[in-house]
C-alpha positions, 0 to 999 in steps of 0.5 A: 500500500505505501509503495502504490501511494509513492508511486503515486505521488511521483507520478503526481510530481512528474514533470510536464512534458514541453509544448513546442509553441509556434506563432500562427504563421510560424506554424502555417509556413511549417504546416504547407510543408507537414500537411498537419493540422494547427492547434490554436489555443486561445489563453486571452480574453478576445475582447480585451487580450488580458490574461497571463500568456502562461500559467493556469489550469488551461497551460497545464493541461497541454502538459499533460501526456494525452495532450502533448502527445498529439505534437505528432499530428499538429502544430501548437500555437498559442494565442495570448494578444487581442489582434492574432485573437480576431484573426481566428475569430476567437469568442472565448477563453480558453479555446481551441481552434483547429486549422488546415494548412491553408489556414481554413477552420477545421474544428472549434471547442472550449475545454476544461480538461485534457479529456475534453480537448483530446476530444476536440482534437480526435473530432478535427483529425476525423473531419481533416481525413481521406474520404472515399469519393463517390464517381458518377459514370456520365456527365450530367448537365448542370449538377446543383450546387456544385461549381467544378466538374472533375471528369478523369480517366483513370488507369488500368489499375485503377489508382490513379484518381484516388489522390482526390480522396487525399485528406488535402482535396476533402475540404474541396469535395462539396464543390466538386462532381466526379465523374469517372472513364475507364481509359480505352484508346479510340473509345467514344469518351475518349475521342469526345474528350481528346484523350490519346493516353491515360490518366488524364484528368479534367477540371471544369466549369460546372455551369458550361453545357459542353465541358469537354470544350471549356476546360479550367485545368488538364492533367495527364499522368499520375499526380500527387494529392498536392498537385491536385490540390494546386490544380483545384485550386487554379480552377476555383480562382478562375471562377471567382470573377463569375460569382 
C-alpha cells in the first residue's frame, strides 16, 4: 500500500512534458510543408487580450501526456494578444481552434480538461481525413450546387484518381462532381474528350453545357494529392470573377 501511494505521488510530481509553441504563421509556413493540422489555443480574453500568456489550469493541461502527445499530428500555437485573437475569430477563453494548412477552420471547442480537448482534437483529425469519393459514370448537365466538374480517366489499375480522396482535396469535395472513364484508346469518351493516353484528368466549369470544350485545368499522368490540390485550386480562382 505505501509503495502504490509513492508511486503515486511521483507520478503526481512528474514533470510536464514541453509544448513546442509556434506563432500562427510560424506554424502555417511549417504546416504547407507537414500537411498537419494547427492547434490554436486561445489563453486571452478576445475582447480585451488580458490574461497571463502562461500559467493556469488551461497551460497545464497541454502538459499533460494525452495532450502533448498529439505534437505528432499538429502544430501548437498559442494565442495570448487581442489582434492574432480576431484573426481566428476567437469568442472565448480558453479555446481551441483547429486549422488546415491553408489556414481554413477545421474544428472549434472550449475545454476544461485534457479529456475534453483530446476530444476536440480526435473530432478535427476525423473531419481533416481521406474520404472515399463517390464517381458518377456520365456527365450530367448542370449538377446543383456544385461549381467544378472533375471528369478523369483513370488507369488500368485503377489508382490513379484516388489522390482526390487525399485528406488535402476533402475540404474541396462539396464543390466538386466526379465523374469517372475507364481509359480505352479510340473509345467514344475518349475521342469526345481528346484523350490519346491515360490518366488524364479534367477540371471544369460546372455551369458550361459542353465541358469537354471549356476546360479550367488538364492533367495527364499520375499526380500527387498536392498537385491536385494546386490544380483545384487554379480552377476555383478562375471562377471567382463569375460569382
Amino acid at each position: 500500500m505505501r509503495a502504490l501511494m509513492i508511486a503515486s505521488l511521483c507520478a503526481g510530481l512528474a514533470p510536464q512534458q514541453d509544448i513546442g509553441w509556434l506563432k500562427l504563421d510560424q506554424a502555417k509556413a511549417i504546416a504547407s510543408h507537414t500537411n498537419k493540422l494547427i492547434l490554436v489555443y486561445v489563453s486571452c480574453d478576445p475582447r480585451s487580450g488580458s490574461a497571463p500568456c502562461s500559467g493556469g489550469s488551461a497551460e497545464r493541461i497541454f502538459g499533460e501526456a494525452p495532450i502533448s502527445k498529439r505534437q505528432e499530428d499538429f502544430h501548437f500555437v498559442r494565442v495570448c494578444e487581442k489582434k492574432t485573437a480576431q484573426l481566428v475569430h476567437a469568442s472565448k477563453s480558453p479555446e481551441a481552434i483547429i486549422l488546415d494548412p491553408d489556414g481554413d477552420e477545421v474544428y472549434r471547442s472550449g475545454f476544461a480538461d485534457a479529456a475534453t480537448l483530446d476530444q476536440a482534437l480526435a473530432a478535427a483529425l476525423q473531419r481533416y481525413g481521406s474520404r472515399e469519393i463517390r464517381w458518377g459514370s456520365d456527365v450530367a448537365p448542370s449538377p446543383a450546387g456544385k461549381a467544378l466538374l472533375v471528369v478523369g480517366f483513370d488507369d488500368e489499375k485503377g489508382e490513379a484518381l484516388k489522390p482526390f480522396e487525399d485528406r488535402l482535396l476533402v475540404k474541396f469535395h462539396d464543390r466538386m462532381e466526379f465523374v469517372k472513364y475507364p481509359f480505352r484508346k479510340d473509345s467514344e469518351h475518349a475521342r469526345k474528350w481528346g484523350v490519346s493516353q491515360g490518366p488524364a484528368i479534367f477540371i471544369c466549369d460546372a455551369s458550361k453545357e459542353s465541358p469537354e470544350k471549356n476546360a479550367l485545368e488538364k492533367l495527364t499522368g499520375k499526380k500527387s494529392p498536392a498537385a491536385l490540390k494546386a490544380a483545384v485550386q487554379k480552377a476555383l480562382l478562375k471562377l471567382e470573377p463569375k460569382k
